[in-house]
ROVEXMI-463984 format. One record per residue (C-alpha): residue number from 1; residue in one letter; x, y, z. Coordinates in pm, 1 decimal. Each point is the difference from the previous one (the first is absolute). Example, Ala and Ser with C-alpha at 12.3 -4.5 7.8 and 13.67 -1.06 7.14 Angstrom:
! residues 2
k = 1, r = A, xx = 1230.0, yy = -450.0, zz = 780.0
k = 2, r = S, xx = 137.0, yy = 344.0, zz = -66.0
This chain:
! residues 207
k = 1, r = X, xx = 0.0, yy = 0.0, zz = 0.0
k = 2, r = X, xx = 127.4, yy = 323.8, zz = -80.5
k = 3, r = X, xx = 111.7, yy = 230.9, zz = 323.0
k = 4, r = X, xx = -228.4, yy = 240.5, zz = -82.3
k = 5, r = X, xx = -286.9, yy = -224.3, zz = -78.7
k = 6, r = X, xx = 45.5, yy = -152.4, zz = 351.5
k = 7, r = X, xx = 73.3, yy = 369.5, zz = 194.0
k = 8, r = X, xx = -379.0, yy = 87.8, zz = -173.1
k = 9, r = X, xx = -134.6, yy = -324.3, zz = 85.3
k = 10, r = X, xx = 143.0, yy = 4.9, zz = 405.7
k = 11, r = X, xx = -153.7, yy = 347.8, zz = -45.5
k = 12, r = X, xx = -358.3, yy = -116.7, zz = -83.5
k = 13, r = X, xx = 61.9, yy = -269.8, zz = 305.4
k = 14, r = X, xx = 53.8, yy = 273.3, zz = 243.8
k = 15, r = X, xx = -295.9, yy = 227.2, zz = -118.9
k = 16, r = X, xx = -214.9, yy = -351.3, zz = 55.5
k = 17, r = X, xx = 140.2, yy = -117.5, zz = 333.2
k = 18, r = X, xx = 24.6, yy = 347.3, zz = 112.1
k = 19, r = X, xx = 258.8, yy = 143.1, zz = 287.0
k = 20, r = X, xx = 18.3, yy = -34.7, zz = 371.9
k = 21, r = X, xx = -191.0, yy = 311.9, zz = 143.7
k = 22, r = X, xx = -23.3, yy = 135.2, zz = 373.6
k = 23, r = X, xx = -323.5, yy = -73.3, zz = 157.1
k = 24, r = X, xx = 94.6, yy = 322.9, zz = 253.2
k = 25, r = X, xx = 108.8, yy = 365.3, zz = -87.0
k = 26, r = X, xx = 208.6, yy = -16.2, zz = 343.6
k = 27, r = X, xx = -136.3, yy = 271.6, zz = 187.7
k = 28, r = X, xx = -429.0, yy = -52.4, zz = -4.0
k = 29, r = X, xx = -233.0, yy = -267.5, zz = -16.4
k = 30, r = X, xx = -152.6, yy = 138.3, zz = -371.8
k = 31, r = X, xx = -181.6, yy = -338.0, zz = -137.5
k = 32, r = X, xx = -16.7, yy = -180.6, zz = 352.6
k = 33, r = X, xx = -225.9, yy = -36.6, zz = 255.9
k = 34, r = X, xx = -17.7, yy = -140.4, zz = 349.9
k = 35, r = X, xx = 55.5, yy = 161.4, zz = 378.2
k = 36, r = X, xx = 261.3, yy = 258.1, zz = -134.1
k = 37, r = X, xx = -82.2, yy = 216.9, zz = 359.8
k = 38, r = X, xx = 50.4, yy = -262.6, zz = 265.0
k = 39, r = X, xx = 176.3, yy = -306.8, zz = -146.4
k = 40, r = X, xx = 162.1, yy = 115.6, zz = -324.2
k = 41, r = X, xx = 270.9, yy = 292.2, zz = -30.3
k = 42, r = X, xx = 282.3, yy = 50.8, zz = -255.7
k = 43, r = X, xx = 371.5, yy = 48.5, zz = 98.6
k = 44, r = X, xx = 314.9, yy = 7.0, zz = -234.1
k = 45, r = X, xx = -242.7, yy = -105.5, zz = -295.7
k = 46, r = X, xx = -102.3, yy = -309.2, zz = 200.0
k = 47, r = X, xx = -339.3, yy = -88.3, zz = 96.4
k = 48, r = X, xx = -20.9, yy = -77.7, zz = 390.8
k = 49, r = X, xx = -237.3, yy = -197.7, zz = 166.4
k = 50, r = X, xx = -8.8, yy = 14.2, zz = 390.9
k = 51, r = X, xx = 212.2, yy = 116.4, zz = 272.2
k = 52, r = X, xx = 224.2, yy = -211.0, zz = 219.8
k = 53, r = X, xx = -118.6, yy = 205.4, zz = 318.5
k = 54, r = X, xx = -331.6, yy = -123.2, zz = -28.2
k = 55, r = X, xx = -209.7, yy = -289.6, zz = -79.5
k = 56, r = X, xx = -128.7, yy = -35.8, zz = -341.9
k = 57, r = X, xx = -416.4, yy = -62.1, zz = 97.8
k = 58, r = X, xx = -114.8, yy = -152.6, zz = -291.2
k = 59, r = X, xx = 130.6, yy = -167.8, zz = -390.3
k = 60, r = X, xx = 18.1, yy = 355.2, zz = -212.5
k = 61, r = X, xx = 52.3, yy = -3.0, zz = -399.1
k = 62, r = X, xx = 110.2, yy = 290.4, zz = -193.6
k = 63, r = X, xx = -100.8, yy = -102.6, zz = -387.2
k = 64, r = X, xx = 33.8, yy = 144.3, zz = -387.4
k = 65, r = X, xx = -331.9, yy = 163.3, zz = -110.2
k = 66, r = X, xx = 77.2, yy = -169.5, zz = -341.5
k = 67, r = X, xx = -71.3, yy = -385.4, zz = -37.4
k = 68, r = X, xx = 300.5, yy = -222.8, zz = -185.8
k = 69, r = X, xx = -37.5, yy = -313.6, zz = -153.4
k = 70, r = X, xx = 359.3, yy = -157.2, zz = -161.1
k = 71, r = X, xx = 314.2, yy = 197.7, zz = 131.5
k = 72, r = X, xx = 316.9, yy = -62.8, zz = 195.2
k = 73, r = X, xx = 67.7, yy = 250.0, zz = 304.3
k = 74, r = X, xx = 285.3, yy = 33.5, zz = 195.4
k = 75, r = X, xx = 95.3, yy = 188.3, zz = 300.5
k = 76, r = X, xx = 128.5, yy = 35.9, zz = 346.0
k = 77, r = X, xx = -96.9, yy = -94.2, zz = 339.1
k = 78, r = X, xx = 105.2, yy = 1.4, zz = 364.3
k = 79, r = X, xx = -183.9, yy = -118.9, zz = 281.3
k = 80, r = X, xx = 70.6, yy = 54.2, zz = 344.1
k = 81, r = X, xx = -196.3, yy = 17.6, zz = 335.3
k = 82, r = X, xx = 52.0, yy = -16.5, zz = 429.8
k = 83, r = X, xx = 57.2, yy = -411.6, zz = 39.6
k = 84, r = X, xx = -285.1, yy = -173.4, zz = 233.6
k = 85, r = X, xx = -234.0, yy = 317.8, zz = -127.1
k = 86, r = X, xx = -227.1, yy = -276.3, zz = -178.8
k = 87, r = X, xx = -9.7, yy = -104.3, zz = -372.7
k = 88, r = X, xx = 284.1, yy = 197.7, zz = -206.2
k = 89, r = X, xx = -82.8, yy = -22.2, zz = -380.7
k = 90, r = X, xx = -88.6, yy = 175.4, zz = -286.2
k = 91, r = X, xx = -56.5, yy = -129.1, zz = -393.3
k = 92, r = X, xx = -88.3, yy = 142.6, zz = -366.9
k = 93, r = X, xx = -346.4, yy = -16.2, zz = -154.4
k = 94, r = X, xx = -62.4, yy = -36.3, zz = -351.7
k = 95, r = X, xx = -273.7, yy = -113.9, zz = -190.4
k = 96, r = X, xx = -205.5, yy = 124.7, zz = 281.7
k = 97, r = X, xx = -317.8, yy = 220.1, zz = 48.2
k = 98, r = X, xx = -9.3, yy = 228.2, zz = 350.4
k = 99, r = X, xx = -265.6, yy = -195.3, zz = 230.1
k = 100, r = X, xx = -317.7, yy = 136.2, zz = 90.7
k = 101, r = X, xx = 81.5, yy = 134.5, zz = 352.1
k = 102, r = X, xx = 240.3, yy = 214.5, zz = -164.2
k = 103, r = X, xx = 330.1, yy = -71.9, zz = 159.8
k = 104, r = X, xx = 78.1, yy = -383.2, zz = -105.5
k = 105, r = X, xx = 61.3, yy = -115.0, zz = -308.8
k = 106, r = X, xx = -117.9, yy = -336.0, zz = -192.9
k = 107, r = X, xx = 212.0, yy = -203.7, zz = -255.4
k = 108, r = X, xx = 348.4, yy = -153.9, zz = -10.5
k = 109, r = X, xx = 337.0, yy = 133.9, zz = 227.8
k = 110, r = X, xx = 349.0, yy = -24.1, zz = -64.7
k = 111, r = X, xx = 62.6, yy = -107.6, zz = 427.8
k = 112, r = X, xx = 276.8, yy = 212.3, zz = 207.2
k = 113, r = X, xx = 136.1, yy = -112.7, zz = 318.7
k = 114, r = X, xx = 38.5, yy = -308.9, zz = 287.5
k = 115, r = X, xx = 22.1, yy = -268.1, zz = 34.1
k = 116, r = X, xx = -81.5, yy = -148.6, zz = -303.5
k = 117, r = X, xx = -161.2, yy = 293.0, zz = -244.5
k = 118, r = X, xx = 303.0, yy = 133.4, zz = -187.1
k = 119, r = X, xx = -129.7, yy = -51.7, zz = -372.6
k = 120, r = X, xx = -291.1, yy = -154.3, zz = 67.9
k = 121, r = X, xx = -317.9, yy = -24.7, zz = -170.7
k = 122, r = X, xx = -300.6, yy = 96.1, zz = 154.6
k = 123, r = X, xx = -376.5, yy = 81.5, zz = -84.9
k = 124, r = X, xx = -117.6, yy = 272.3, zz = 225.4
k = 125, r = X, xx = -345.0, yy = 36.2, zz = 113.8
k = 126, r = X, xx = -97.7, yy = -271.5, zz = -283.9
k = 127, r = X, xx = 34.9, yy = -322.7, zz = 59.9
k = 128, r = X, xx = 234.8, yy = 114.8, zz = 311.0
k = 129, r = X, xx = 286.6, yy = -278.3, zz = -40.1
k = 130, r = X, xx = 362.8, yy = -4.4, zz = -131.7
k = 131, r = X, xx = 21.6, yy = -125.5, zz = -337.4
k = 132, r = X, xx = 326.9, yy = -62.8, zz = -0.8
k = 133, r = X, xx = 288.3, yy = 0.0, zz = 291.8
k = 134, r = X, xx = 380.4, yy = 46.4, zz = -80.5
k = 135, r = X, xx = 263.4, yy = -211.5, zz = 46.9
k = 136, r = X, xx = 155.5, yy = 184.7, zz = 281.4
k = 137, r = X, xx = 335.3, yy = -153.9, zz = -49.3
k = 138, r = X, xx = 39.6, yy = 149.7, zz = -281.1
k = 139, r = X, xx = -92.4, yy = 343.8, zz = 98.4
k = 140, r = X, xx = 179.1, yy = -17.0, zz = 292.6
k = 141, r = X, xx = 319.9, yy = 85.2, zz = -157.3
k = 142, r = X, xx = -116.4, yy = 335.2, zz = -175.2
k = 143, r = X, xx = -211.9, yy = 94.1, zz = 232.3
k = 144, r = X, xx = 42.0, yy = 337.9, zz = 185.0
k = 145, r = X, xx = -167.0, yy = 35.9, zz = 315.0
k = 146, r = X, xx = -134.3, yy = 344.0, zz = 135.9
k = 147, r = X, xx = 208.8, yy = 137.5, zz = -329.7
k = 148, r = X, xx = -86.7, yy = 62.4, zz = -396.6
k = 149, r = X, xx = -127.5, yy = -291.2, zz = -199.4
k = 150, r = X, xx = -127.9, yy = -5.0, zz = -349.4
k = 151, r = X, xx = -315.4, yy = -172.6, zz = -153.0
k = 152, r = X, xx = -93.3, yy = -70.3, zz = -359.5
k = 153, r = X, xx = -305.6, yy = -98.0, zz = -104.0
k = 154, r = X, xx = -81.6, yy = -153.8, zz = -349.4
k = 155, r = X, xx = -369.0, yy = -52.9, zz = -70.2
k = 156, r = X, xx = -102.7, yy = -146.1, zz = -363.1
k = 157, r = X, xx = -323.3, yy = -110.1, zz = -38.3
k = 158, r = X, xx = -77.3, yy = -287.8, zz = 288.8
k = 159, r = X, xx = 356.1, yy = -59.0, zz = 68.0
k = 160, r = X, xx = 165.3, yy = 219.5, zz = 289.3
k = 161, r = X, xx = 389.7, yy = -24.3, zz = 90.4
k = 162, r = X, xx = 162.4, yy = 156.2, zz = 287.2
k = 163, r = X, xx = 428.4, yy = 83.3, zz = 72.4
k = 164, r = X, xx = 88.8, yy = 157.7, zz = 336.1
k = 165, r = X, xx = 399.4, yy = 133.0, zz = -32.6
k = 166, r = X, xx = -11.1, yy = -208.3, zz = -365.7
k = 167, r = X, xx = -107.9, yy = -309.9, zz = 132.3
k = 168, r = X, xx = -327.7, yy = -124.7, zz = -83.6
k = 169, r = X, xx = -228.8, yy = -127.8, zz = 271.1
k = 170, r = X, xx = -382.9, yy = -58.8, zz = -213.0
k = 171, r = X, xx = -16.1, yy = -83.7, zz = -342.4
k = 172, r = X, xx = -426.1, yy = -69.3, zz = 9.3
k = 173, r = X, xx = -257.8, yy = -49.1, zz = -230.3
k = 174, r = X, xx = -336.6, yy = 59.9, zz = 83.5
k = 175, r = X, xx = -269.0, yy = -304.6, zz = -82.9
k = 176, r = X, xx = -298.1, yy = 224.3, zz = 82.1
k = 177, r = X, xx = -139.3, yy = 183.3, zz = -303.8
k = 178, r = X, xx = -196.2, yy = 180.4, zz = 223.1
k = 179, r = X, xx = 235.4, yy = 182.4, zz = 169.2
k = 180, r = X, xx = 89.7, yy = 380.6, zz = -129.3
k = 181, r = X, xx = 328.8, yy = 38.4, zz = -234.3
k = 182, r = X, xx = -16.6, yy = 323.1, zz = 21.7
k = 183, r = X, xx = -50.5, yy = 293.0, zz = 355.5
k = 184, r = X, xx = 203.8, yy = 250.5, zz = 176.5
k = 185, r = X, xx = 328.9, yy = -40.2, zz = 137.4
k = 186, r = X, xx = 39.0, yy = 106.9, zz = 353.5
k = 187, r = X, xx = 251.7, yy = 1.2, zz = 358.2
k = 188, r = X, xx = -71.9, yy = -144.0, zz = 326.4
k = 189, r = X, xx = 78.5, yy = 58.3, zz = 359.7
k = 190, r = X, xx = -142.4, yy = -286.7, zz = 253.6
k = 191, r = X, xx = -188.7, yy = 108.4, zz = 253.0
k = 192, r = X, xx = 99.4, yy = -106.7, zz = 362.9
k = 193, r = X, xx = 326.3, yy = 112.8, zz = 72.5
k = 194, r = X, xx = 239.9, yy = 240.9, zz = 29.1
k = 195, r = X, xx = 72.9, yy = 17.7, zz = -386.0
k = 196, r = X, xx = 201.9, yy = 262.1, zz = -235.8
k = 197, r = X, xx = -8.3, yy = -122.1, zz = -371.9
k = 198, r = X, xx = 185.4, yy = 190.9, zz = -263.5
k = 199, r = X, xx = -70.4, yy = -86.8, zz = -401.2
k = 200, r = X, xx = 175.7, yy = 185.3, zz = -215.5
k = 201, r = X, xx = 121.1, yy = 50.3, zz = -426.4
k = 202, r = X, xx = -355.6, yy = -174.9, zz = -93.9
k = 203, r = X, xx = 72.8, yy = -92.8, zz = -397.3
k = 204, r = X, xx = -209.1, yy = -133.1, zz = -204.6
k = 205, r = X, xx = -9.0, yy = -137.2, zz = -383.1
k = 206, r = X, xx = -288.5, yy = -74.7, zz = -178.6
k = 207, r = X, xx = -38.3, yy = -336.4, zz = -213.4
């Protein structure tokens, strides 16, 4: 093929597949919507859930406005909180829809924290179980505790995939035709302890 055949043609693949985009501006909450006076705040471009001074009363969700079906997102989190405060954990929605009581949300979650919920799959407020569960050994040895981590998360059509620090914990495919391929992404802060969860350099790339 000649070079500038294929330069026009990687061109036209781009254009399709489209380029990683922030899902924040950095410095407001413009197409997101949750608790942004009690639970949510923004510091250094990150979005902040909780404090560690206090403890977190109830599961909060900050979520996109805008509903995505096949992507792959990437960013940053850190999760940290008071040990023996209660339940430490936070996680990513996608393919989700905000619940009716107006704080929860309902559809699948990329799992953050202990014991065993590094990179796990779970379906929130939905059929309420973990889909899938990591191998913990081999998460271990990336892992960074109370520190920066990085998720990606590659939906395409039923099948969903899941890397924390490049290795990949879920790699699912959904049997129920039932169940939404498309919904709002959002981030979570558990309820029930004394929790501080940081997310931060949300990309995300269209299919």
């Amino acid at each position: 093929m000649k070079p500038l055949l294929l330069s026009l043609l990687l061109l036209a693949v781009t254009a399709i597949a489209g380029e990683p985009k922030p899902l924040s501006d950095g410095k407001t909450f413009a197409g997101w919507e949750g608790d942004t006076t009690t639970t949510w705040r923004i510091e250094n471009g990150e979005f902040v859930g909780g404090k560690l001074s206090q403890k977190q009363p109830r599961n909060e969700f900050l979520s996109t406005k805008a509903n995505y079906g096949n992507f792959e997102l990437t960013l940053d989190f850190k999760l940290t909180g008071v040990p023996g405060s209660g339940f430490i954990n936070g996680g990513v929605q996608f393919r989700s829809e905000r619940h009716p009581n107006g704080y929860e949300m309902i559809g699948f979650q990329a799992d953050i924290g202990d014991p065993k919920y590094w990179g796990a799959l779970y379906d929130e407020s939905r059929r309420k179980k973990m889909l899938v569960e990591p191998d913990m050994t081999k998460i271990e040895p990336v892992l960074k505790r109370n520190d920066w981590n990085h998720y990606r998360i590659l939906c395409e059509g039923p099948r969903i995939q899941l890397w924390v620090n490049g290795v990949q914990t879920v790699d699912y495919t959904e049997a129920d035709p039932a169940i939404p391929q498309t919904g709002k992404i959002g981030i979570q802060i558990h309820g029930g302890a004394n929790t501080e969860v940081r997310y931060r350099n949300l990309m995300l790339k269209e299919l």
